[in-house]
N, C-alpha and C positions, 0 to 999 in steps of 0.2 A: 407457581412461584418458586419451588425450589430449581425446578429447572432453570429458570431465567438465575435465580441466583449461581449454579451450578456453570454456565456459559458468564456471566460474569466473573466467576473465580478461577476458571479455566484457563479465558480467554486474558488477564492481567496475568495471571501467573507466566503466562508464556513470555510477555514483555519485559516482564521484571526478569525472567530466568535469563533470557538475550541481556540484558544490560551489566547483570552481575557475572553475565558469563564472559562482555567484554573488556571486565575489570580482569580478569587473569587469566584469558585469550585472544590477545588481537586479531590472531590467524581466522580461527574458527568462529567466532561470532559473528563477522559479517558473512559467513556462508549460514551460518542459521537465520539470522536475520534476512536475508535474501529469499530464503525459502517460503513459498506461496503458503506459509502457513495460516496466517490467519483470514485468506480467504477460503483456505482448504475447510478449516473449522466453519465458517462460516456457510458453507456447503451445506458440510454435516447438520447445524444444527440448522438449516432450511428443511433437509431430507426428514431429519428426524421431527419438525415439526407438521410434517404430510402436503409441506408447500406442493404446487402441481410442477411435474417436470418442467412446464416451460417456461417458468420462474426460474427455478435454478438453471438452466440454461441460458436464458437474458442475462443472470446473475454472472454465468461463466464468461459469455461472451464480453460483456461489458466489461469484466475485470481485463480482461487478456486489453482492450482499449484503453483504460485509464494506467494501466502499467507504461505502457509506452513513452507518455510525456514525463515520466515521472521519474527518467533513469538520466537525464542529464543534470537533474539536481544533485548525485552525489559527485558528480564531477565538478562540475560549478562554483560547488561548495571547497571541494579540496585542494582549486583553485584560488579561490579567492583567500580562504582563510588566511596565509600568513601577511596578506596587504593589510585586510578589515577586519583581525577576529573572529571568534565565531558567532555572536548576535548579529553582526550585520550580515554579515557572508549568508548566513542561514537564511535572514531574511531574504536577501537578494537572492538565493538561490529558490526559494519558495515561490518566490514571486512569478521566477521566470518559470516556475513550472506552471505556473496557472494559468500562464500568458500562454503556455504550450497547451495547457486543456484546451483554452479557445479557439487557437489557432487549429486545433485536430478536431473540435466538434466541425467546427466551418469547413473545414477539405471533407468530412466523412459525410458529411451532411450534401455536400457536390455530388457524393457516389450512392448516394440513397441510403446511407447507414445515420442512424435519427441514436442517437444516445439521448439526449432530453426530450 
């Protein structure tokens, strides 16, 4: 239990520190927030719970897959906002990434790579 509490306080702190770190660096926070961190942690605390390597592995590989749909939403976004806002814009850009999950399970799923 304190463990799980430990990876809960860990892992928020990391969010909150990117957010307040984008309050008084625009430059530098979206490079920290970019960085594979909380899958890296996420690793970690697989490893350290004696998950079998080829858990964390499916785990690695599947991330490096669901990253990929997931990078035209900040663009999307940065696009749209001065037309829509940022609630809608964010929606719309949400959206269309999920519409990109599906479309990338279905081609990957043609080449024998099975994510669900």
């Amino acid at each position: 239990m304190k463990f799980l509490l430990f990876k809960y306080l860990l892992t928020s702190a990391l969010v909150v520190g990117i957010s307040e770190l984008a309050r008084h660096n625009a430059r530098i926070a979206p490079l920290v927030a970019a960085l594979p961190l909380v899958a890296t942690l996420t690793l970690v605390w697989m490893h350290l719970e004696n998950l079998p390597d080829n858990r964390l592995i499916r785990f690695s590989l599947d991330t490096l897959w669901f990253v990929i749909p997931t990078l035209p939403l900040f663009w999307l976004f940065a696009r749209l906002h001065a037309k829509f806002g940022f609630w809608l814009s964010l929606f719309m850009a949400c959206i269309s990434t999920v519409v990109l999950f599906l479309l990338e399970i279905r081609l990957l799923k043609r080449f024998g790579i099975q994510l669900f």
